[in-house]
N, C-alpha and C positions, 0 to 999 in steps of 0.2 A: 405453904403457899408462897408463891414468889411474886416477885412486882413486875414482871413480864406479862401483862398481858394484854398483846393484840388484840383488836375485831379480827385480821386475820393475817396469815404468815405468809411475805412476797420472797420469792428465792429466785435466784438469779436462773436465766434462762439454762443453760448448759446444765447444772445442778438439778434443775423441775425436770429435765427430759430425762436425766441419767437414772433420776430417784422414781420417778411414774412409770420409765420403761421396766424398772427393776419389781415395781411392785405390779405390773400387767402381767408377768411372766412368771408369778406366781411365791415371789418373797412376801413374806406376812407383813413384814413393818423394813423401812429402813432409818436410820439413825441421821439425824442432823444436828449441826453445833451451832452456836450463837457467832463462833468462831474456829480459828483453824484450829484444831486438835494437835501441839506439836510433838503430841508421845509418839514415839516408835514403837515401844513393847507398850501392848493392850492392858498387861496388868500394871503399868504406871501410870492409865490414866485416870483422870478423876475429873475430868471435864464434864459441865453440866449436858445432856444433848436430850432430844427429844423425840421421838419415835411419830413417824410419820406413816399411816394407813390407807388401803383403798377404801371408802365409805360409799355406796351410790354410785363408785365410778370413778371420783373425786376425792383428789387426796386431801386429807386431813389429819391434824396434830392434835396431839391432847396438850392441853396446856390448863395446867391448875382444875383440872378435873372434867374442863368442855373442849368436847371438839371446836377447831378454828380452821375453816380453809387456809389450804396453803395452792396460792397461784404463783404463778410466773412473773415476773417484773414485766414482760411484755403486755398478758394480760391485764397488769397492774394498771400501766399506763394505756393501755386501750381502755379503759373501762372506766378507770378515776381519771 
């Protein structure tokens, strides 16, 4: 269990549209980092990330075993 855990996951606008266009078009899940990932070669990474789903529509993360929306920072601040 990690000490990461959001109500819900806000990602920066360019990031939300590249990761929802990618999973509209039919990828199952795509991977997000808390930060930049600065491996080059795949098998030297070891960075925590998190796998983000379409659910309903609406993309969502698993974190510590429940799903947490993950919106837009635009959204973000429209809404909070």
């Amino acid at each position: 269990m990690s000490l990461y855990n959001p109500p819900i996951c806000v990602v920066n606008d360019e990031a939300y549209n590249r990761m929802f266009a990618k999973l509209q078009h039919g990828e199952r899940y795509v991977k997000s980092y808390l930060h930049t990932c600065p491996h080059k070669n795949q098998n030297d990474c070891k960075c925590i990330f998190y796998l983000n789903f379409l659910k309903d529509g609406k993309m969502v993360r698993i974190i510590n075993g429940e799903f947490k929306d993950v919106i837009s920072q635009t959204e973000f601040m429209n809404k909070y």
